[in-house]
C-alpha positions in Angstrom: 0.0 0.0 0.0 1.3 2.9 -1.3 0.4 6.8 0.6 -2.3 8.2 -1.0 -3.2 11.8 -0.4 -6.9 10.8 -1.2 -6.3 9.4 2.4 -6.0 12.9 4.1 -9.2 14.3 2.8 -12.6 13.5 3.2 -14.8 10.6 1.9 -17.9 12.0 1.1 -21.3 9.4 1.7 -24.8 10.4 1.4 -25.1 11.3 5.1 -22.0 10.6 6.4 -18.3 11.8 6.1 -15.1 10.1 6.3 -12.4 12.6 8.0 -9.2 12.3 9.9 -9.8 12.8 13.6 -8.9 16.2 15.4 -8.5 17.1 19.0 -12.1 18.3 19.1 -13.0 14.7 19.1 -11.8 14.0 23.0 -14.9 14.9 24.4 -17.5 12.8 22.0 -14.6 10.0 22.7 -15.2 10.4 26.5 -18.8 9.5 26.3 -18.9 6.1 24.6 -15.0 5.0 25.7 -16.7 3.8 29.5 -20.3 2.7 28.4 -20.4 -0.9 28.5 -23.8 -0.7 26.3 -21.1 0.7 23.4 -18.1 -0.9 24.4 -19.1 -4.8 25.7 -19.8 -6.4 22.2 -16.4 -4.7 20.4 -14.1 -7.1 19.1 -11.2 -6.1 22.2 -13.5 -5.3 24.4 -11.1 -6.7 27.0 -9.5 -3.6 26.8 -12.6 -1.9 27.4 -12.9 -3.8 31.0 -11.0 -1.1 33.3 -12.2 2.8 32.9 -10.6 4.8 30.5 -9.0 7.3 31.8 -8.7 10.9 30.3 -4.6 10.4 29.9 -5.8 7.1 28.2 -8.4 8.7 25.8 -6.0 12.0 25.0 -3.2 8.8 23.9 -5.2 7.1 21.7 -6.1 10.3 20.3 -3.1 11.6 20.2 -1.8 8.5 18.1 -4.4 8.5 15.6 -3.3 11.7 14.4 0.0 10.6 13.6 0.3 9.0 10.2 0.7 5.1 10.7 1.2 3.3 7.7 -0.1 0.1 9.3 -3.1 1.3 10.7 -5.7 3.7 9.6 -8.1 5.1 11.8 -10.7 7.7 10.3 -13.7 9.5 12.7 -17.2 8.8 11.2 -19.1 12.2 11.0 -22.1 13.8 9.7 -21.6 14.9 6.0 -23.2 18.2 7.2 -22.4 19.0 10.4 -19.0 16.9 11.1 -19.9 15.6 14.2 -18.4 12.5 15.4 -20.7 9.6 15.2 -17.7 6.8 15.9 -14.8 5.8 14.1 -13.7 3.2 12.0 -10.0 1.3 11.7 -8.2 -0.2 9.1 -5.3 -2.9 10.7 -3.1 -5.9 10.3 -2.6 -5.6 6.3 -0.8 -8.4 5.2 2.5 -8.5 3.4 1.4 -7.7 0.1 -0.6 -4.9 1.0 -3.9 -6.6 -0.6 -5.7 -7.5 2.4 -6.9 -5.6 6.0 -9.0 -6.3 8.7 -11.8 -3.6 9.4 -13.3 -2.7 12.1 -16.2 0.1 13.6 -18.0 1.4 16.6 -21.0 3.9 16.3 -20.5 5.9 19.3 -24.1 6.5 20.3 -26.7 4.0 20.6 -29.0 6.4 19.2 -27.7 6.2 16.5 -27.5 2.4 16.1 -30.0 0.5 13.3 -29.7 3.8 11.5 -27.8 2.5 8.6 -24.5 4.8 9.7 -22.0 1.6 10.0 -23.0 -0.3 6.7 -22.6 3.4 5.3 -19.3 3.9 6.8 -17.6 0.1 5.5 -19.3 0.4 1.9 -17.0 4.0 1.6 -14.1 3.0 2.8 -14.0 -0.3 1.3 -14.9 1.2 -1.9 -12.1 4.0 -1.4 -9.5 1.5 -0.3 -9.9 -0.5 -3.2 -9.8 2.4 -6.0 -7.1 4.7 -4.3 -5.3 1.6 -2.0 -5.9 -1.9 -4.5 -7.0 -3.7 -1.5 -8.6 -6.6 -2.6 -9.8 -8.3 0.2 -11.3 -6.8 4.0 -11.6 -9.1 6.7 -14.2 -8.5 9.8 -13.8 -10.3 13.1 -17.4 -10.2 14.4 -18.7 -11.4 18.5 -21.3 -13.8 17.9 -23.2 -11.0 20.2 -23.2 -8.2 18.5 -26.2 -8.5 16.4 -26.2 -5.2 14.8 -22.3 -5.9 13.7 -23.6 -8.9 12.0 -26.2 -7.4 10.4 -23.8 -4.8 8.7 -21.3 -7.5 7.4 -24.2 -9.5 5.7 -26.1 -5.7 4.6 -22.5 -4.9 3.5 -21.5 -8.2 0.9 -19.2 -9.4 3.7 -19.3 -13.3 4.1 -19.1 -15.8 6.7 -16.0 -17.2 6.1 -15.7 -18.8 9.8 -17.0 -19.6 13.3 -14.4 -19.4 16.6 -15.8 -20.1 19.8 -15.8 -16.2 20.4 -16.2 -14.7 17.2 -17.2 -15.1 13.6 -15.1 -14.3 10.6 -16.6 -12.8 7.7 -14.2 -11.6 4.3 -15.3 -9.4 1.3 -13.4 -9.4 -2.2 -12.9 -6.5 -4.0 -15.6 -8.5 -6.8 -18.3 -8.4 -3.9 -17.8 -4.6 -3.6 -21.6 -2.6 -4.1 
């Protein structure tokens, strides 16, 4: 994978933006970082068991400013007011460069069933093949989290897997929509 400046702007969606995430995002992170309801069917949510503290919260921010070129981590927003609605990570490419894990939280549980995730995988995936040739995403899904589920089978992803805690689902770059 090869930097791409098309990474450092917005991704436009019908209702949602793609951005890079700013220090104005602490506080949103703050209120979802310590709610189990958000954080108890994530993917690590081990690391959600202690609190968060505000040191921990300003680090993780902190690092997803910098440029990483093994990681990608992008704030979902509203396309017209930029608010943060969650955020969404790219990770663990493998050598080639052809192939990342992906992985979302929606912030807000009022915000869940509202069709922001599938909105937020279909542009990035779609953006990461065109400007990244990434041909294949892989999704790493708690047999719990329903509404994760939902998104990966709304989304083309498909069960590729079952692990006693998770489910794996992959999408090609041919099963894009």
């Amino acid at each position: 994978m090869q930097k791409n400046k098309n990474m450092h702007c917005n991704i436009m969606g019908d209702t949602i933006q793609l951005r890079q995430f700013d220090m104005n995002d602490f506080n949103c992170i703050r209120l979802w970082v310590n709610d189990k309801a958000v954080t108890k069917d994530l993917m690590d949510s081990d690391i959600f068991e202690h609190y968060h503290t505000e040191e921990e919260t300003l680090g993780f921010l902190k690092s997803s400013l910098e440029i990483d070129l093994n990681r990608i981590r992008l704030v979902i927003a509203g396309r017209e007011d930029n608010s943060y609605l969650g955020q969404l990570e790219l990770f663990a490419f493998n050598e080639n460069r052809t192939e990342c894990e992906v992985d979302i939280v929606i912030a807000n549980p009022n915000n869940w069933s509202l069709g922001i995730g599938s909105e937020a995988i279909s542009l990035i995936c779609n953006h990461m093949v065109e400007y990244y040739g990434i041909k294949r995403f892989r999704a790493r899904i708690k047999h719990s989290n329903n509404r994760a589920l939902k998104v990966a089978e709304k989304t083309g992803f498909k069960l590729r897997g079952v692990f006693e805690n998770y489910s794996l689902f992959l999408k090609a770059e041919n099963e894009l929509g």
